[in-house]
Short mmCIF file of the C-alpha atoms (twelve columns), coordinates in Angstrom:
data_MODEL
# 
_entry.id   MODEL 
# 
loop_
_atom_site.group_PDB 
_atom_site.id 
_atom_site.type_symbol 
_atom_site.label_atom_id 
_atom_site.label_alt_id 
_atom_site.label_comp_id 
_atom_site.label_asym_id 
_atom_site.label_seq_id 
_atom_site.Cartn_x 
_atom_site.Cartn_y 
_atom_site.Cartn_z 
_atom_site.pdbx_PDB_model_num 
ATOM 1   C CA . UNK A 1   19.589 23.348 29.942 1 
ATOM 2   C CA . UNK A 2   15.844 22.501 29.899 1 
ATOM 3   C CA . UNK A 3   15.233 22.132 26.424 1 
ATOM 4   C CA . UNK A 4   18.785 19.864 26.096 1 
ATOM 5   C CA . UNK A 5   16.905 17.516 28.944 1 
ATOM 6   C CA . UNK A 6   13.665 17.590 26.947 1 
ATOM 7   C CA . UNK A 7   15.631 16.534 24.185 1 
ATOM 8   C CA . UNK A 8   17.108 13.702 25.584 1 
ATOM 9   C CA . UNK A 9   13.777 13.007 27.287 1 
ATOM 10  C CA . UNK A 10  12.141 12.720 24.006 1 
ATOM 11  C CA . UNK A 11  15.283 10.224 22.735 1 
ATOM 12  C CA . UNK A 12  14.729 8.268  25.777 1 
ATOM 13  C CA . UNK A 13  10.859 7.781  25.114 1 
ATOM 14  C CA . UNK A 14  11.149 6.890  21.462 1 
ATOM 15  C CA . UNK A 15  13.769 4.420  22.411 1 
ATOM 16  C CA . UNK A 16  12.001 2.706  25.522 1 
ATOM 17  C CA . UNK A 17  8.023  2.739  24.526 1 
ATOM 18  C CA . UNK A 18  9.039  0.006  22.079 1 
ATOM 19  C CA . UNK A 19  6.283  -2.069 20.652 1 
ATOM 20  C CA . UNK A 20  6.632  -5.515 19.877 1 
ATOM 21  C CA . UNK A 21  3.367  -6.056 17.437 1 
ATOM 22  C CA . UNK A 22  3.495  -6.751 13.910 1 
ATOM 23  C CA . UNK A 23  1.419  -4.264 11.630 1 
ATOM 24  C CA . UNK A 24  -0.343 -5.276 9.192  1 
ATOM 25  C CA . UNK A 25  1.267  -4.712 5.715  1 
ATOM 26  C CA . UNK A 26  0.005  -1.264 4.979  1 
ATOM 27  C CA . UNK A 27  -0.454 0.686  1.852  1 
ATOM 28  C CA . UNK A 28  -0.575 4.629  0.888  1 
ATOM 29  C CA . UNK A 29  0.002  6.788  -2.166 1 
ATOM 30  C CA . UNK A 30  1.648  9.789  -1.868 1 
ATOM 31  C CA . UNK A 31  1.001  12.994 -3.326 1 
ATOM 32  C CA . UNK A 32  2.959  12.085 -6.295 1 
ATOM 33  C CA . UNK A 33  0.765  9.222  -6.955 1 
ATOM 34  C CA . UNK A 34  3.493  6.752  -6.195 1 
ATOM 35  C CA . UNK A 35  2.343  3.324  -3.966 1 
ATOM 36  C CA . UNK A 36  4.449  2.597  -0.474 1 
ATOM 37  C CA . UNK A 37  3.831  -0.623 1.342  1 
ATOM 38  C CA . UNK A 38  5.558  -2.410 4.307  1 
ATOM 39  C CA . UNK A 39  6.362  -5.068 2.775  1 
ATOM 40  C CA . UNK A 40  7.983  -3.552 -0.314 1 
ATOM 41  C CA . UNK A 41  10.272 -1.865 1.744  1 
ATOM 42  C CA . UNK A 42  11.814 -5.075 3.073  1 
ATOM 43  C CA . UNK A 43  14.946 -5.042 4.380  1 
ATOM 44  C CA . UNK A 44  15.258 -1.444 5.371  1 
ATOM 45  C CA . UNK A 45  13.802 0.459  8.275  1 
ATOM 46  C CA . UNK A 46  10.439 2.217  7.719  1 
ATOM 47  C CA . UNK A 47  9.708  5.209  9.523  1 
ATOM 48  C CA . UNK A 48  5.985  6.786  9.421  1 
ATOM 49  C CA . UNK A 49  4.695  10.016 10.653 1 
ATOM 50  C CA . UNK A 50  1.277  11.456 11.161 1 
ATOM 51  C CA . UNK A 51  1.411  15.317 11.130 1 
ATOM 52  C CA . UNK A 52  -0.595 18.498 10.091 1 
ATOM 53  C CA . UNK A 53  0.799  21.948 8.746  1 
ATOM 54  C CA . UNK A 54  -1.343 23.419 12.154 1 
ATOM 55  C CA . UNK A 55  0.911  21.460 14.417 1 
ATOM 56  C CA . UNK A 56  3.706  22.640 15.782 1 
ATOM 57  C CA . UNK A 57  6.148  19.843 17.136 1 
ATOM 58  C CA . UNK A 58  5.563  18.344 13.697 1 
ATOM 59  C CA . UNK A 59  7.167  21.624 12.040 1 
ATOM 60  C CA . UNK A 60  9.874  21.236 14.928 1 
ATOM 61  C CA . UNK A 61  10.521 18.178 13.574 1 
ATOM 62  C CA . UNK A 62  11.003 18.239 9.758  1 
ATOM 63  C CA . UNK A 63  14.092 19.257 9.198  1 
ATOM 64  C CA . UNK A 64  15.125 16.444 11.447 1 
ATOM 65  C CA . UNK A 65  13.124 14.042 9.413  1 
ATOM 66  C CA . UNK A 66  14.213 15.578 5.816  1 
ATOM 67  C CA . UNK A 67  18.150 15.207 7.036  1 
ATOM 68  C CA . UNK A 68  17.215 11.219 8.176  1 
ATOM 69  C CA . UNK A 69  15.342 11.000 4.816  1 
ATOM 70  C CA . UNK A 70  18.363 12.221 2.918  1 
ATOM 71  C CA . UNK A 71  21.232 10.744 4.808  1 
ATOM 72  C CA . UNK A 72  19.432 7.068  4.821  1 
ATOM 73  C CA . UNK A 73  17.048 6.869  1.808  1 
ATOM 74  C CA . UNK A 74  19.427 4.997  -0.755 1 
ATOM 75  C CA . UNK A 75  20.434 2.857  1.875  1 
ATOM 76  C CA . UNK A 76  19.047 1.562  5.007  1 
ATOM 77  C CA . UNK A 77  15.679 4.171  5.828  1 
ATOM 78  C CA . UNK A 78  12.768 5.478  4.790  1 
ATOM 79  C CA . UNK A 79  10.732 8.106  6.241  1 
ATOM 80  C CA . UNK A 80  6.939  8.357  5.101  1 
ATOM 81  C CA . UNK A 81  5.532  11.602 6.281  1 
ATOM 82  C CA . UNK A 82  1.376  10.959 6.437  1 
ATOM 83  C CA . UNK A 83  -0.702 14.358 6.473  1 
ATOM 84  C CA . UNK A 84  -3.640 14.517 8.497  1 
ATOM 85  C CA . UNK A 85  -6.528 17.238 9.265  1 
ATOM 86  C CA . UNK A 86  -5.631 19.061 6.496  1 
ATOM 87  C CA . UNK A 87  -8.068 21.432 4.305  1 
ATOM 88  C CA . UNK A 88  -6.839 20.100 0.509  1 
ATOM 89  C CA . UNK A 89  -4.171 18.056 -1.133 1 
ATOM 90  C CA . UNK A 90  -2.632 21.463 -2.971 1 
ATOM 91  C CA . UNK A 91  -2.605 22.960 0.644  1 
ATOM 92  C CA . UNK A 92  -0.481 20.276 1.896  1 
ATOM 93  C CA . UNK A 93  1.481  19.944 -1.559 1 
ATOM 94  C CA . UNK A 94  2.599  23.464 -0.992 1 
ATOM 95  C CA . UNK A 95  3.201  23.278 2.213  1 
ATOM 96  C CA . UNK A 96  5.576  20.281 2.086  1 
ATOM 97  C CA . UNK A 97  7.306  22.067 -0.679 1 
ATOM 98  C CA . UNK A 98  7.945  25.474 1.440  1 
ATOM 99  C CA . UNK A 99  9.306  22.976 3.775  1 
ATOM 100 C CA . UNK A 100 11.312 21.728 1.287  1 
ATOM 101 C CA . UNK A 101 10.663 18.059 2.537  1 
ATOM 102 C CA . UNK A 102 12.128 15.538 0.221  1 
ATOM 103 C CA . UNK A 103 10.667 12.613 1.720  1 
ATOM 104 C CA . UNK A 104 7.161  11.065 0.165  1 
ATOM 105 C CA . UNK A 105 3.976  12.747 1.642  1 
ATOM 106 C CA . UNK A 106 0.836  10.915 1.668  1 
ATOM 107 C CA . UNK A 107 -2.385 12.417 2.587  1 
ATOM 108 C CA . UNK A 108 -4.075 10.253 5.791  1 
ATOM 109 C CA . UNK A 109 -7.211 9.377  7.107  1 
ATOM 110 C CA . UNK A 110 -8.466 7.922  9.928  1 
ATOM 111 C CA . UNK A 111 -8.961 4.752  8.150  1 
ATOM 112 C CA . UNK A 112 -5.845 4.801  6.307  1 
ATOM 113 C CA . UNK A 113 -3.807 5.640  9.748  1 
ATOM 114 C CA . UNK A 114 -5.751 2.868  11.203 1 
ATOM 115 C CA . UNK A 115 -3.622 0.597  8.822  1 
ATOM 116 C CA . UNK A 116 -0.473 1.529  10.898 1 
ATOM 117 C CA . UNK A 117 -1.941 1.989  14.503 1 
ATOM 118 C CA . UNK A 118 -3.384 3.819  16.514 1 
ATOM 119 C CA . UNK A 119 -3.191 8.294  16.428 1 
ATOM 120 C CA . UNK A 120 -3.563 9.734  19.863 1 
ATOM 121 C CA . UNK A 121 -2.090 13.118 18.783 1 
ATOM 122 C CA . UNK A 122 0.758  14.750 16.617 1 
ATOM 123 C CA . UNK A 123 3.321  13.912 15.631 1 
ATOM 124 C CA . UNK A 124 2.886  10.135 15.990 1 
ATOM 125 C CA . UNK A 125 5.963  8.082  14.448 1 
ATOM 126 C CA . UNK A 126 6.340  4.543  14.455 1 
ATOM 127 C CA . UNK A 127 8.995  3.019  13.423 1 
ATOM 128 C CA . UNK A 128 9.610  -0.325 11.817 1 
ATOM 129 C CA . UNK A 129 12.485 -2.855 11.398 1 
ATOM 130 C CA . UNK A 130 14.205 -4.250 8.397  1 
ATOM 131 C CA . UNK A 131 12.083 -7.297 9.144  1 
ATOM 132 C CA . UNK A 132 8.822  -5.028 8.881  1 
ATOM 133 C CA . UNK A 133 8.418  -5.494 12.360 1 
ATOM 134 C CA . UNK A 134 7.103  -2.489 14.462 1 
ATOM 135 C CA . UNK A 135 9.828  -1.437 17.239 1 
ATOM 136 C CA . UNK A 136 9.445  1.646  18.464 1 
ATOM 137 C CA . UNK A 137 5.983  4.385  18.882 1 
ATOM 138 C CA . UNK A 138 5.971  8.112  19.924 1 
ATOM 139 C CA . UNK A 139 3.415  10.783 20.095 1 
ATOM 140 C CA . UNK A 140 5.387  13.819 20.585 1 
ATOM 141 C CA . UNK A 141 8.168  15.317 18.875 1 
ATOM 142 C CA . UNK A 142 11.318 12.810 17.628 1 
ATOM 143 C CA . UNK A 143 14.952 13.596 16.290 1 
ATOM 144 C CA . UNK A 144 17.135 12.405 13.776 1 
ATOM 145 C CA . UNK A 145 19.580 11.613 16.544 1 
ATOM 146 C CA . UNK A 146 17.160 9.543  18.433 1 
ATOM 147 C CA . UNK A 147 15.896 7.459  15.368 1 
ATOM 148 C CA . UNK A 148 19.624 6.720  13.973 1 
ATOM 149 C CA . UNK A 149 20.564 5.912  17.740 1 
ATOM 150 C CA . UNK A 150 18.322 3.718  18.146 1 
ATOM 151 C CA . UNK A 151 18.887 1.639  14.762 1 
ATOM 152 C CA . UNK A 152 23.107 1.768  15.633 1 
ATOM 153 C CA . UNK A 153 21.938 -0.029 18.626 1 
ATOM 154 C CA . UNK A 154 19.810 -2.598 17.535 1 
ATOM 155 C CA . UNK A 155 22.612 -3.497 15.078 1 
ATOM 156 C CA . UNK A 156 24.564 -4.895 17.749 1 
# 
């Protein structure tokens, strides 16, 4: 019963600590050396999120993220998944494919996070309208429920 009210909880946050600031159009290769910008991404939502392979909610969170990432990529989503505080790119190349994550990793830094906003612990996820427009923050753990919730209802 606790964890289903964390759960909802966590929905709850994501939904209400909306954010109503434009980013900057940011830019990141991923591991596979492909480029990702805001603004080429127009027209479908953008979802980013800081993580490490030492953190914990972030692993709690993945398979969420890979079903979003699968379910929406062709279509109307796109989930970014930014590594941070890791040792090497092969450590977090490996690691992402044990996890079997089939969304684009990019390795961060502080500078290149900066780009997005602001990293006050992990996860962090932003999330970013059609219209490149950041909507919605969260430091803590999100779900694919609470993301695709909160894009059915700002289609009304």
């Amino acid at each position: 019963m606790y964890i289903k009210y964390l759960k909802y909880l966590a929905a709850f946050v994501f939904l209400f600590l909306s954010g109503f600031a434009s980013a900057g159009d940011f830019s990141f290769q991923d591991l596979d050396g492909k480029r990702h910008t805001l603004s080429g991404y127009k027209g479908k939502w953008v979802l980013v999120n800081f993580w490490a392979t030492w953190c914990p909610p972030c692993l709690d969170e993945m398979p969420d993220l890979i079903k979003l990432h699968d379910k929406h990529h062709k279509t109307d989503l796109v989930v970014l998944g930014v590594a941070m505080d890791y040792r090497s790119a092969a450590h977090v190349k490996e690691f992402a494919e044990q996890m079997l994550v089939t969304y684009p990793i990019i390795l961060g830094t502080k500078e290149s996070a900066a780009q997005v906003g602001p990293i006050n612990g992990l996860p962090t996820t932003y999330l970013f309208n059609p219209q490149g427009k950041m909507v919605a923050y969260q430091v803590g753990l999100i779900t694919r429920e609470a993301v695709e919730n909160y894009m059915v209802s700002k289609k009304k």
